[in-house]
Backbone as CSV, one residue per row, in Angstrom:
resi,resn,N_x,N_y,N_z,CA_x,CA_y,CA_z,C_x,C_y,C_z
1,UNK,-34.977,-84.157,11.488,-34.386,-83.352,12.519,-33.051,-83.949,12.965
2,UNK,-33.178,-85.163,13.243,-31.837,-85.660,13.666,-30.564,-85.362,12.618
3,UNK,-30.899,-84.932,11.148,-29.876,-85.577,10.409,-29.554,-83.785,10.255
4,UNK,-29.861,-82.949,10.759,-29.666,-81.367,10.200,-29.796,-80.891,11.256
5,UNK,-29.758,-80.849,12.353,-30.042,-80.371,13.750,-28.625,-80.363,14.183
6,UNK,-27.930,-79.175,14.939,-26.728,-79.383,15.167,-26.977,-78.918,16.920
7,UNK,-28.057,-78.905,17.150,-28.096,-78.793,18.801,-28.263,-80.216,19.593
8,UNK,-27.462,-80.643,20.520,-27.683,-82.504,20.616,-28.640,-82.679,21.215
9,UNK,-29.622,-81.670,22.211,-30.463,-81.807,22.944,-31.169,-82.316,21.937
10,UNK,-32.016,-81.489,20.697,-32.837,-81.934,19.363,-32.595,-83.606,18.813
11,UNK,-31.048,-83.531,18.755,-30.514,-84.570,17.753,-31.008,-85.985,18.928
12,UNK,-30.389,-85.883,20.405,-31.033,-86.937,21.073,-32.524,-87.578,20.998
13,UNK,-33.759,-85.967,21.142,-34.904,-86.166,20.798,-35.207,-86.807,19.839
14,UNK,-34.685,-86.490,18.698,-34.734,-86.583,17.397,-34.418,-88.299,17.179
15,UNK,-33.550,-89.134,17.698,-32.889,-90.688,17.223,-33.725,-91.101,18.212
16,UNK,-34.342,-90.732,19.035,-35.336,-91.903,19.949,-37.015,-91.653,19.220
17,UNK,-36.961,-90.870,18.390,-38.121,-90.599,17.797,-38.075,-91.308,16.533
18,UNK,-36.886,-91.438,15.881,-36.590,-91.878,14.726,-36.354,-93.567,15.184
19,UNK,-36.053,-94.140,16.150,-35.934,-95.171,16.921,-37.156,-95.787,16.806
20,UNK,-37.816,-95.514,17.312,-39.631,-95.505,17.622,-40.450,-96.046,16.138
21,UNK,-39.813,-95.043,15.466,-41.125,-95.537,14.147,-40.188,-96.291,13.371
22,UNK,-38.796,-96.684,13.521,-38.498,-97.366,13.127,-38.878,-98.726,13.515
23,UNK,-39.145,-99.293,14.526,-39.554,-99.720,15.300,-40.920,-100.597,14.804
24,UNK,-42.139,-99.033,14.478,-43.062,-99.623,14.269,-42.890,-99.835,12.715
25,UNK,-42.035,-99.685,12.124,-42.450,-99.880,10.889,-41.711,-101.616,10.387
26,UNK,-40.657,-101.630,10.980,-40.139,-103.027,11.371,-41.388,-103.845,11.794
27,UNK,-42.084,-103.586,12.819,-43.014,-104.360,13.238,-44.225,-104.531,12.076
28,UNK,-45.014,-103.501,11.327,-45.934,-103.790,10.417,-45.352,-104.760,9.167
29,UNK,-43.940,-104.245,8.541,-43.299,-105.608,7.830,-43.270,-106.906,8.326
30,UNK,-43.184,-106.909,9.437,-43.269,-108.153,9.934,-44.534,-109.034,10.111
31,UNK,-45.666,-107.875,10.684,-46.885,-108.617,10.834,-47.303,-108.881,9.128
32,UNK,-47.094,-107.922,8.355,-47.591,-108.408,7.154,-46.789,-109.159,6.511
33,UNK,-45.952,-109.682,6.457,-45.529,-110.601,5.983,-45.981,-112.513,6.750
34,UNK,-45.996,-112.273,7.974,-46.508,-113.388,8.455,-48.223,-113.821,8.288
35,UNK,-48.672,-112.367,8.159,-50.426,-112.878,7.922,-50.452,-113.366,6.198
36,UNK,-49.491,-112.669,5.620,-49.197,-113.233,4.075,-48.995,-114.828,4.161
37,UNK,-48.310,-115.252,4.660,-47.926,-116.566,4.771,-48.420,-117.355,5.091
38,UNK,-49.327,-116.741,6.276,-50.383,-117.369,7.041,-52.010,-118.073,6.282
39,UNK,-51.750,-117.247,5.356,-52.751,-116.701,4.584,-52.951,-118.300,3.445
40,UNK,-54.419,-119.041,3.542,-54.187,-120.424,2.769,-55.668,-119.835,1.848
41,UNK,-55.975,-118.646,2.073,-57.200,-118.482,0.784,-57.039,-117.125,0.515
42,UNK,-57.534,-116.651,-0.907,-57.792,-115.023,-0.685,-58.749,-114.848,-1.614
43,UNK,-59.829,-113.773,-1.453,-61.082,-113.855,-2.374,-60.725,-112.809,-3.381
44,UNK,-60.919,-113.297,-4.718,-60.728,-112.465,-6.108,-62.176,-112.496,-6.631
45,UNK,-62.399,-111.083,-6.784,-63.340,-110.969,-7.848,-65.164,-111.466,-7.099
46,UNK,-64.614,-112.047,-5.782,-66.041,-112.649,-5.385,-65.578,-113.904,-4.904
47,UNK,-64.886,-114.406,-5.701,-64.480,-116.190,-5.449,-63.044,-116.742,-4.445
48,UNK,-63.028,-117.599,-4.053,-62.016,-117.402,-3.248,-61.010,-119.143,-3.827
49,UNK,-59.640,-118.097,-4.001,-58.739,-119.060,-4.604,-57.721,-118.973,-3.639
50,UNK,-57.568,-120.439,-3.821,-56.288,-121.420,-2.883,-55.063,-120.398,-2.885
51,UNK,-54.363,-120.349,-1.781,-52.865,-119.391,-2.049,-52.244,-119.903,-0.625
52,UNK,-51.852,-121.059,-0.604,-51.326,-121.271,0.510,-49.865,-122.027,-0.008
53,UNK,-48.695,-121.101,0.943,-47.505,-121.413,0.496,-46.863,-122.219,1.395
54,UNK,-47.477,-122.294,2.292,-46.855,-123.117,3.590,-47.919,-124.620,3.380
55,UNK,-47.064,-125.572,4.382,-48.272,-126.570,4.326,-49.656,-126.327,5.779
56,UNK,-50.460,-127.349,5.547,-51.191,-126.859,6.502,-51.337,-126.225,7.883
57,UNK,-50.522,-127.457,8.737,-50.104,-126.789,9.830,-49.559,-125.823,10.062
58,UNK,-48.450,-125.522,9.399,-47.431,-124.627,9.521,-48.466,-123.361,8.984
59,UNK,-49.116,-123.004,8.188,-50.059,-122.267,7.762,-50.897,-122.056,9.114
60,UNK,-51.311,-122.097,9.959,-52.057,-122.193,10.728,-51.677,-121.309,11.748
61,UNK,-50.197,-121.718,12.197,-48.833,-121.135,13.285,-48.915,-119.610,12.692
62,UNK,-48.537,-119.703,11.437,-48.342,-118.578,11.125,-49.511,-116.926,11.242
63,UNK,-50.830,-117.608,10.688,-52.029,-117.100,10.719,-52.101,-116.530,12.634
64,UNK,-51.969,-117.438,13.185,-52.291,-117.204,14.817,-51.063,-116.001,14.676
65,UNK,-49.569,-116.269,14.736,-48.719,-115.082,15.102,-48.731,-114.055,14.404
66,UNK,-49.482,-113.966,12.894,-49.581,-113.319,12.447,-51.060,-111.599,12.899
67,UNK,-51.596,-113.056,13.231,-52.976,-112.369,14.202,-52.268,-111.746,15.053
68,UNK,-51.816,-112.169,16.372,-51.220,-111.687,17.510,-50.349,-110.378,17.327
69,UNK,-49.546,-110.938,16.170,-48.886,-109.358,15.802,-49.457,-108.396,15.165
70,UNK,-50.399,-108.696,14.680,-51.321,-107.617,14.324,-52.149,-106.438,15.529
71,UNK,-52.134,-107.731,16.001,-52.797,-106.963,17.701,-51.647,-105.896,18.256
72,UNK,-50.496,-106.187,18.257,-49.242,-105.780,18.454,-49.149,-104.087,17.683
73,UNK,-49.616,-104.456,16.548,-49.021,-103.689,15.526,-50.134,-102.617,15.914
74,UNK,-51.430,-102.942,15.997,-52.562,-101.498,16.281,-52.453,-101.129,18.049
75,UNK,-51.697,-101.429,18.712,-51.390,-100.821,19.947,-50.017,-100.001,19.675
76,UNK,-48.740,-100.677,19.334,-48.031,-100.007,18.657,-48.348,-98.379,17.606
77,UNK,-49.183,-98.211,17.376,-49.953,-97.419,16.139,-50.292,-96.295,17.341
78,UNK,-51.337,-97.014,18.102,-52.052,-96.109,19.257,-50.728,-95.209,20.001
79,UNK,-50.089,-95.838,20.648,-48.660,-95.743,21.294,-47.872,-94.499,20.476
80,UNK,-47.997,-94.420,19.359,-47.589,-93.805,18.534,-47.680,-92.119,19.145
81,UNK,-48.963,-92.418,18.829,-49.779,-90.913,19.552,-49.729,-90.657,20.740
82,UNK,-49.552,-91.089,21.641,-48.993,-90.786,23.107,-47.860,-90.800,23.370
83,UNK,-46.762,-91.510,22.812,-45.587,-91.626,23.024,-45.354,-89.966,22.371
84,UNK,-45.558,-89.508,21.183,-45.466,-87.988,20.885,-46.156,-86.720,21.358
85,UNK,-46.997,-87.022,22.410,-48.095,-86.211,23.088,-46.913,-86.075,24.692
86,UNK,-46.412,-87.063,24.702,-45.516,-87.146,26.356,-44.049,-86.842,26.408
87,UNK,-43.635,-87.002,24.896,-42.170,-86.749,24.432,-42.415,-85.310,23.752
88,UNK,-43.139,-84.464,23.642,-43.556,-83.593,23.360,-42.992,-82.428,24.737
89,UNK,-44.037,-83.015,25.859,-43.769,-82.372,26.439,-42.956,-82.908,27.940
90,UNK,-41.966,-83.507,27.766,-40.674,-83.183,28.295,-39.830,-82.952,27.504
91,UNK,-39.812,-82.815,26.129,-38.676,-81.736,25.141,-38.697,-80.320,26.014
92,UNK,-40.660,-80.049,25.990,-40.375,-78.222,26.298,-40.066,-78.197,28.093
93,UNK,-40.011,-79.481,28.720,-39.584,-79.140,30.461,-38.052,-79.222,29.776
94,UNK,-37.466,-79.494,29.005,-36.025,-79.547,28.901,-35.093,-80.845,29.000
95,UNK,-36.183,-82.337,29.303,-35.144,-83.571,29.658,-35.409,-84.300,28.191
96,UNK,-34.722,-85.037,28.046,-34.987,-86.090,26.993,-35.578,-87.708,27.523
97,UNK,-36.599,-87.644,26.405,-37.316,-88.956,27.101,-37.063,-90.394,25.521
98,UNK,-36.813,-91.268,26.454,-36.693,-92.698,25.374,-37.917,-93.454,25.516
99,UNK,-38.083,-93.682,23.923,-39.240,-94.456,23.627,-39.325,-95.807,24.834
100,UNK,-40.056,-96.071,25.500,-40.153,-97.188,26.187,-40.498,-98.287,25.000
101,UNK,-39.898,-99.610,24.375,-39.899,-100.403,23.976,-39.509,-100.349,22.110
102,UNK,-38.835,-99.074,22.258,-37.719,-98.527,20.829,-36.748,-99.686,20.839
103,UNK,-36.135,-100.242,19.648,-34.960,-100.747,19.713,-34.238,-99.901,18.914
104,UNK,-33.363,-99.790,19.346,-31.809,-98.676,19.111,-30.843,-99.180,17.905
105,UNK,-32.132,-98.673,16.930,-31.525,-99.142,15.470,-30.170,-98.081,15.081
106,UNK,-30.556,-96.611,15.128,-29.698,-95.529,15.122,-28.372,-95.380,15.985
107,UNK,-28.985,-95.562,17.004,-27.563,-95.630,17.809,-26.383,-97.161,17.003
108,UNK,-26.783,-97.717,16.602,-26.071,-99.024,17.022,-25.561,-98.560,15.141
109,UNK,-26.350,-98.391,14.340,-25.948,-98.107,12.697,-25.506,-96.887,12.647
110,UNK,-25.498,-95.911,12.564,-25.325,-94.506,12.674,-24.073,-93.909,13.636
């Protein structure tokens, strides 16, 4: 919508929506990449083989923030669905509403 929409009311709706899942999708790369890292076993086949790229400690740090952002990442998810249930409907009262905790990838590239 944002990129073919020539009404700005839409196009505004449209970059805080596109803001948003940019957002969350930034955030799931992130958590999965840190629980990857975090990560000092993984089970194949039944058996579980060594895969730790970090050393121990540091393996450990990672696993915890990786956890935490995971927690992050399934509220984010939830958020998802309400943030479009509430931006929904102040499109049809007529105001434009911003993702509360979007970072303003579009505005700032675009």
């Amino acid at each position: 919508m944002y990129a073919v929409s020539d009404d700005e009311f839409t196009r505004e709706n449209a970059r805080h929506a596109l803001n948003w899942h940019v957002t969350v999708v930034a955030l799931v790369i992130l958590t999965a990449t840190t629980v990857l890292l975090g990560a000092d076993e993984i089970t194949v086949g039944g058996a579980a083989t060594e895969l730790s790229l970090l050393p121990s400690p540091v393996d450990t740090v990672f696993t915890v923030v990786g956890l935490l952002a995971l927690l992050a990442t399934m509220v984010a998810v939830f958020a998802t669905f309400a943030y479009a249930v509430v931006a929904t409907l102040r499109a049809i009262s007529g105001s434009v509403w911003r993702y509360p905790g979007a970072i303003d990838v579009v505005g700032r590239f675009l």
